[in-house]
Residue, then its C-alpha position, 0 to 999 in steps of 0.5 A: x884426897x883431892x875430890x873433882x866434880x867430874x872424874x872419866x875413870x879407866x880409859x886408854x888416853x890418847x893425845x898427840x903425843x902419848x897413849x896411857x891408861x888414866x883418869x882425868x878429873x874435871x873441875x870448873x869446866x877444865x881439867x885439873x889432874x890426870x892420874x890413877x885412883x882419883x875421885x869425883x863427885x861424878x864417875x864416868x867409866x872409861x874401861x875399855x874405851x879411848x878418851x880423845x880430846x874434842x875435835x876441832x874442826x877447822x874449816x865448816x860454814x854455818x848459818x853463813x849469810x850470802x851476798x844474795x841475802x840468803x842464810x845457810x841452812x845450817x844454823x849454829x844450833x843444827x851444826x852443834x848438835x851434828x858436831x857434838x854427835x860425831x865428837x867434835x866440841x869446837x867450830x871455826x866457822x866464817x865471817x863474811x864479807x861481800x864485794x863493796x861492802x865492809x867488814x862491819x856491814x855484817x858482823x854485828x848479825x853474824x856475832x848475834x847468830x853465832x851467840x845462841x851457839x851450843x858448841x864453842x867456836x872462833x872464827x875465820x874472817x873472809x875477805x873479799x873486797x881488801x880496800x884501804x878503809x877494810x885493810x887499815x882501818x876494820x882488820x886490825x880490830x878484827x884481829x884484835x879481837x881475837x880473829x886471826x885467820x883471813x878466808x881468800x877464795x881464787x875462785x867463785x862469784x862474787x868471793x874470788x880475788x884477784x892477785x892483786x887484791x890477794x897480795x894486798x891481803x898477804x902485806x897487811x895479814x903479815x903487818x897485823x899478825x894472822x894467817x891467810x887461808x886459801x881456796x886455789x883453784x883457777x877462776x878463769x880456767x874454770x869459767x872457760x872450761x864451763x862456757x865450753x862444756x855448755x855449748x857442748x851440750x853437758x849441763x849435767x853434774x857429773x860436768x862439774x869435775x870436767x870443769x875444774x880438773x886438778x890441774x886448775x887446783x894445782x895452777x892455783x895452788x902453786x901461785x898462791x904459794x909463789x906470792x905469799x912466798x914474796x911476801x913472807x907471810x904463812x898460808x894455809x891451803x884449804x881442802x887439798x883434793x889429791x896428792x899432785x897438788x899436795x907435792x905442790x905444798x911439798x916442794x914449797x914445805x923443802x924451801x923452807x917456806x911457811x905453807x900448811x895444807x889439810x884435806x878432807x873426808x871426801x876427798x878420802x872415801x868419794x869420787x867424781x863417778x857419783x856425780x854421774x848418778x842418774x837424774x839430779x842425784x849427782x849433785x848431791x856430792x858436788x864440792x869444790x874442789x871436785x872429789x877426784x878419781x879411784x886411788x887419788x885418795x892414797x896419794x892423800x894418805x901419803x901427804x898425810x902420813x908425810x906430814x904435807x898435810x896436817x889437818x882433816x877439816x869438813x869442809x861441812x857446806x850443806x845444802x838440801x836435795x829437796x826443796x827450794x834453797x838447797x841444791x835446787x835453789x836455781x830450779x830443778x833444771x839447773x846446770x852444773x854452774x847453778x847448783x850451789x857446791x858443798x857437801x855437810x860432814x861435821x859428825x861424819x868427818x872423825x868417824x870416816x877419818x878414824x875408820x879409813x885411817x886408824x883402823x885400816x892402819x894408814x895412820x896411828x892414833x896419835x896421828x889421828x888426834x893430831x890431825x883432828x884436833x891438836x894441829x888445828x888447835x895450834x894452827x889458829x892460836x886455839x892451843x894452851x885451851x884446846x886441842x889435847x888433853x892437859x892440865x889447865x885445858x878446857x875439859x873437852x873430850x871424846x869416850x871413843x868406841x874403837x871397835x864399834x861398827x856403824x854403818x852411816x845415816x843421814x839420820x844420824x849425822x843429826x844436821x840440818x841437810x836433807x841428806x849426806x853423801x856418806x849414806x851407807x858407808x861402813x866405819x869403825x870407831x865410834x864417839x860414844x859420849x861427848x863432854x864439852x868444858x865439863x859437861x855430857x853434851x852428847x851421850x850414846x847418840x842423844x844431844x842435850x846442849x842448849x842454845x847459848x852454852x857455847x863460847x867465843x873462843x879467841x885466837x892467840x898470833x899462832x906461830x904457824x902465822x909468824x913470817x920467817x923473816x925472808x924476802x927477795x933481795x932483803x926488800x919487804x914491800x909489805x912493811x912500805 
């Protein structure tokens, strides 16, 4: 008998597929067979448990440096332990790029700060400022090299584009092979609606969801479609806040055309009631989009279960409550418009998901698996490595507790963030042991990784990313 270095023994597997009582043996950082009655020179039991392959979260920023010259505060150490702590063993974090500058200014430092990496990642390229010399000279080594997904933002300064700039971006991604993903929301609907709620007198955080209320995502989700629809070239829509611009993506998804979409825990279980806490408090929850009101979540649990939206990203942004470079990094007497916006999820994001999801039977576990690890596997060319549990794929797994009951603490979201907006909630289900290629990273709540031990994971042309091969009157001015 064959005799792994590492066998996970009993426990029920679930992938997006199938569910079955197996073993799993590992060898060599991979999995090498599933089956009954293997043996290992190590012996995890299982019994009782779920094994769930690793999560992948799609969509997070860390240790991200601003065009100010800032760095986030959560570093590739901090966000590998708080990812390994909540089940998830790999990262797609972001590149930056900053207006009238190159791709290269930047990239050396970044590589060398996601080097010392616990947990593997790959990574999302931002584009900011798409010049002749970043389109046609810097992107095609960049997707070469195994990055194959563009950021836009439609909004922010100094990050937002215009149509224009956005519709260069759309050619060359589709001339060079990636996909494009988006930040919809309308820049210059939110800019007036802010002026005016200042000039009113509201400069408090609750404003922050006045100022960009779901029409503006919707608008912007719309014209991001309508253009890449022009173009042929698929996009994903970030973070999708509720279900009236998740039927935006529908009505697009039934024209046959190349559109996905994903939502988030917060998204899931806030509102923008707790931005009305009292004093400061409220910023604690601001995020872009603006988490919605009561009941706007089950018209994202329909998009879900619909297959509208098809992955559960973090969105994990995180920013201090105390202190000088987190939320109050413009004063503590900032308005709604100088308090940086984002909330951190990573440990959070598969125990909410599993909670509000599997366990109050809005989805199935298979789902489950599907929107957290297999489809964003697939999406950004991850698949055949990671994203499920197979023969040849990296042996990246999750013991999972489903019965287990947590109620959330900052304390144990293990990040770099004074605080979390999920204080006090209650979950079911619970990641209690976490192997990354074949190694315990995390194991009853305590992370052992060390800096270094993750990997650059480079994506392969996803066929999600490949055009249907249909424009406007059979002209394709992207190949001009």
């Amino acid at each position: 008998m064959t005799q792994f270095e590492t066998v996970i023994r009993g426990g029920k597997v679930v992938t997006a597929a199938d569910t079955f009582i197996a073993d799993i043996g590992i060898t060599d950082e991979r999995i090498a067979a599933i089956g009954l009655s293997l043996d290992g020179a190590r012996v995890i039991d299982a019994t009782g448990k779920l094994v769930l392959p690793g999560g992948i979260d799609s969509h997070c920023h860390v240790e991200q440096l601003e065009s100010d010259g800032s760095v986030h505060e959560e570093t590739f150490g901090t966000a590998g332990r708080s990812a390994f702590a909540g089940g998830t063993t790999t990262l797609i974090p972001f590149a930056p790029q900053f207006k009238q500058q190159t791709i290269a200014a930047h990239a050396e430092n970044y590589r060398a700060r996601a080097a010392r990496s616990p947990i593997d990642y790959a990574l999302h390229q931002i584009i900011t400022d798409p010049t002749d010399a970043v389109l046609d000279g810097e992107l095609p080594v960049v997707i070469a090299g195994g990055v194959r997904s563009l950021k836009m933002f439609l909004t922010y300064d100094p990050f937002h584009v215009t149509d224009g700039e956005y519709l260069r971006v759309l050619a060359a991604a589709k001339r060079f092979g990636a996909t494009v993903c988006v930040h919809c929301e309308n820049y210059d609907a939110i800019g007036w609606r802010s002026e005016a709620l200042l000039k009113a007198g509201r400069p408090e955080p609750a404003s922050h969801a006045v100022s960009r209320p779901k029409v503006v995502e919707r608008e912007a989700t719309y014209r991001a479609i309508a253009l890449a629809e022009l173009v042929d070239q698929p996009i994903h829509i970030f973070h999708v806040s509720c279900g009236e611009v998740a039927e935006e993506i529908a009505r697009a998804q039934a024209r046959g055309v190349k559109v996905t979409g994903e939502t988030c825990p917060q998204y899931l279980v806030l509102t923008a009631a707790e931005m009305a806490r009292p004093g400061r408090e409220g910023a604690k929850f601001m995020c872009s989009p603006s988490p919605r009101d009561a009941g706007d979540a089950e018209g994202l649990w329909a998009a879900i279960r619909a297959g509208t939206l098809d992955i559960i990203s973090s969105d994990h942004c995180g920013y201090s409550f105390e202190g000088a470079n987190g939320k109050a990094i413009n004063g503590l007497d900032a308005d709604f418009t100088r308090i940086p916006n984002g909330v951190p999820g990573l440990a959070a994001r598969l125990p909410i998901t599993f909670s509000e999801g599997v366990a109050k039977g809005r989805i199935t576990l298979n789902q489950f698996v599907a929107l957290t690890a297999t489809t964003p596997a697939k999406r950004f060319g991850l698949y055949g490595r990671k994203g499920s549990i197979a023969p040849g794929f990296d042996a990246d797994l999750v013991i999972w507790d489903a019965a287990r009951r947590v109620t959330l603490t900052n304390s144990l979201m293990q990040h770099a963030i004074d605080c979390t907006p999920y204080e006090g909630l209650d979950v079911t289900g619970w990641p209690v042991m976490t192997i990354a290629r074949g190694a315990v990273v995390m194991q009853d709540g305590v992370v052992t990784a060390t800096a270094g031990q993750g990997q650059f994971v480079p994506a392969s042309l996803s066929d999600d990313a490949k055009p249907r091969g249909v424009v406007p009157h059979d002209f394709d001015a992207a190949l001009v």
